[in-house]
C-alpha positions, 0 to 999 in steps of 0.5 A, spaced: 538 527 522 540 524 516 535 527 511 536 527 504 536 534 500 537 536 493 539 543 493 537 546 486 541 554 484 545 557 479 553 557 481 553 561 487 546 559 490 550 552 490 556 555 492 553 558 498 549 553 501 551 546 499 556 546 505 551 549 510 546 544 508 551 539 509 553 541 516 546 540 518 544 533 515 548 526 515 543 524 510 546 524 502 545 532 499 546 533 491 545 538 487 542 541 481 542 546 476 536 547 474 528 545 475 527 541 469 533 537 472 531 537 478 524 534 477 527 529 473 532 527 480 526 527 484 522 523 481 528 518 481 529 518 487 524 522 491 528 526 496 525 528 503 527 536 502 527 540 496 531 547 497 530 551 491 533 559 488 527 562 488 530 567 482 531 561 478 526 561 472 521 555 473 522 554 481 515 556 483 513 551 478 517 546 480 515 546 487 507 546 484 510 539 479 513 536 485 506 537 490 501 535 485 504 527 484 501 524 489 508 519 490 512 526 492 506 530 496 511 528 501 517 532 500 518 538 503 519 544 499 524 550 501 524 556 496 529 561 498 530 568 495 537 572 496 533 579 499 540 583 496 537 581 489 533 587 488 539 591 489 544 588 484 539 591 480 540 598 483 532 597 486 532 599 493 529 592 496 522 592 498 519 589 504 512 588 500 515 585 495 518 580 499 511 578 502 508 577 494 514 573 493 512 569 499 505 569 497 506 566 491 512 561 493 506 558 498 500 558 494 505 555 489 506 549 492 512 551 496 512 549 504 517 555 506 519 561 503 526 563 506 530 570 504 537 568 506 543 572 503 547 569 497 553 573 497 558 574 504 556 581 508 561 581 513 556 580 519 557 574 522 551 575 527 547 576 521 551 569 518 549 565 524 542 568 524 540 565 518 544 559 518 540 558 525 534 559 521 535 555 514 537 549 519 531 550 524 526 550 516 530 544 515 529 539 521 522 542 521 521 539 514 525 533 516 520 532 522 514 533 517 516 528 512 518 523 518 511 524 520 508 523 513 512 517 513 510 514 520 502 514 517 504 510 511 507 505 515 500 506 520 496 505 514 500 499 510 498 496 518 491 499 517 490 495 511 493 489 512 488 488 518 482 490 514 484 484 509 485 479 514 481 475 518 482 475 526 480 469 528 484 464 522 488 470 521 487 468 513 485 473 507 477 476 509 472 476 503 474 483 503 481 482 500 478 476 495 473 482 493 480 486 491 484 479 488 479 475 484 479 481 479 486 482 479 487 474 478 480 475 472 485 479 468 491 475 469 487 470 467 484 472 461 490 476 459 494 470 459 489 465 456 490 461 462 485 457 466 481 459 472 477 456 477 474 458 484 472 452 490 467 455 495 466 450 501 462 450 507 462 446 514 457 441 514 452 442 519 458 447 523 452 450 528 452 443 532 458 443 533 457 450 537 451 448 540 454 442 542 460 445 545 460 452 545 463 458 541 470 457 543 471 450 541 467 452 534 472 458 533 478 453 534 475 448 530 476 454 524 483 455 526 485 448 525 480 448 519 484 454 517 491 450 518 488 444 515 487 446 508 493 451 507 496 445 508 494 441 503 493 447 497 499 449 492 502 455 491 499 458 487 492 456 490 490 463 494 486 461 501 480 466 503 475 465 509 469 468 506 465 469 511 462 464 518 465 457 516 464 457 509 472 459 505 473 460 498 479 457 493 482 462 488 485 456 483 490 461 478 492 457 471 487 451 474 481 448 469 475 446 472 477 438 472 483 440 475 479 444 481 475 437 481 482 434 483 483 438 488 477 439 492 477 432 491 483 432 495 480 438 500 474 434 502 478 427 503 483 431 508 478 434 512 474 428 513 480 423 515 482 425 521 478 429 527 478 436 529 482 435 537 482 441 540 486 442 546 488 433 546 480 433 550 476 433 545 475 430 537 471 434 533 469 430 526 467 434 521 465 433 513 465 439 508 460 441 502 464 444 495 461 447 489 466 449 483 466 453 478 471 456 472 471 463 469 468 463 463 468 469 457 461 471 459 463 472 467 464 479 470 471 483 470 470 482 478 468 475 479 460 475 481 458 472 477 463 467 478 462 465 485 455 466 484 456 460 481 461 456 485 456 458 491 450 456 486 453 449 486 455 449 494 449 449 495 446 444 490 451 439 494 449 441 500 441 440 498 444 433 495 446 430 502 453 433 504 461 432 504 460 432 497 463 436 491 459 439 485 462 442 479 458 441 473 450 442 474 448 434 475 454 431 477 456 429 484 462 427 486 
């Protein structure tokens, strides 16, 4: 187990336990000597357990601060209390009070409440016991923190799926529903151009009725491959749904958009389409463009409202054409 531990305590909380914790983990284990510290130390560096000395002042609070972040709800909390604590105060130890102790250590924030002795009592079955169980706590912790680990991964994956297209393997409309507001912002933050290309297959239902449904789904995978090809960096590709693919054109004005589905077009259009070295599929694409304006929407509707306007108006006015301004083809 190689988990990493802060352990947080007055002197002889530290003392007793730092060697026993790290005799149970390989992973790095430090120490701090009072909450206020200690939560400075793990939202820099966000450690999979937390082991707090329950009499600290602020350690109830500490375990509620660390649990209410949504970047460290992961970490596992551990409060132990001395049970002899009573008694070094010449109060005879009382099990109810253990149970309101363990109570508000959980309702809290804390994942485990443990009364383990601070001091040496010369048993060592007593010893063993306790060590046994202040390991078992922690490798359950460290297995719940594994666990919360391994969904994240799961769900980064999840993600990543849900904004890709599975036939093209290019962003979907719904990853453009997420980036075109973020790159709006750039844009006007910046005082910088930006402009959307919206193209559609001309007359791509043919090409299926023609051939069939996986020769049409290859034609976009090469479609696909073709116009990355011939894109700039910082040119973001999307399919927005059936054969029609939208351009996010950062730091780009509209005659600069021109230039580009000019070129766009011309690529498409040059050579046919060979699937499987059988057969040659030639096909031409319609574009409509449009460039952000200060009236447009923080999300870009209106901005591709336009494009999809335009697109439109081109394909009506024959295809294989460009459309940027609203009476001029190209």
């Amino acid at each position: 187990m190689d988990a990493s531990v802060l352990i947080v305590g007055n002197p002889q909380f530290l003392k007793t336990f730092l060697d026993q914790i790290r005799t149970i983990t390989s992973g790095k284990v430090e120490e701090s000597a009072n909450p206020e510290d200690a939560l400075s130390k793990v939202q820099a560096k966000q450690y999979a357990i937390l082991i707090v000395q329950a009499t600290q002042n602020g350690s109830l609070e500490l375990c509620k601060q660390v649990k209410e972040q949504l970047q460290l709800s992961w970490t596992y909390c551990i409060l132990i209390n001395d049970p002899s604590y009573s008694l070094s105060e010449g109060k005879a130890a009382d099990p109810r009070r253990e149970q309101i102790i363990c109570a508000e250590a959980l309702e809290g924030g804390a994942d485990a409440y443990l009364p383990l002795t601070c001091t040496p009592t010369g048993d060592p079955g007593s010893t063993l016991a306790e060590y046994r169980l202040l390991k078992a706590h922690i490798l359950a912790g460290w297995r719940s923190v594994q666990f919360y680990q391994k969904l994240l991964q799961t769900n980064d994956v999840l993600s990543t799926l849900a904004l890709a297209d599975p036939l093209t393997e290019l962003n979907n409309r719904r990853a453009m529903e997420w980036e075109l507001p973020r790159q709006i912002q750039n844009a006007r933050t910046y005082i910088t151009d930006l402009s959307v290309i919206m193209m559609d297959v001309d007359h791509f239902k043919s090409v299926n009725d023609t051939y069939g449904h996986q020769v049409g789904d290859r034609v976009l995978q090469l479609l696909s491959t073709r116009l990355q090809h011939n894109l700039r960096l910082q040119d973001t590709l999307f399919r927005y749904g059936g054969e029609e693919f939208l351009v996010v054109l950062n730091q780009t004005s509209g005659e600069e958009a021109k230039i580009v589905a000019k070129r766009l077009r011309y690529q498409i259009n040059e050579q046919p389409f060979n699937v499987d070295g059988t057969i040659a599929i030639e096909i031409t694409i319609s574009v409509g463009i449009a460039s952000l304006k200060a009236s447009d929407d923080h999300k870009g509707e209106s901005l591709v409202k336009r494009a999809d306007h335009n697109l439109l108006r081109a394909k009506a006015k024959g295809t294989n054409q460009v459309l940027y301004s609203d009476d001029t083809l190209y």
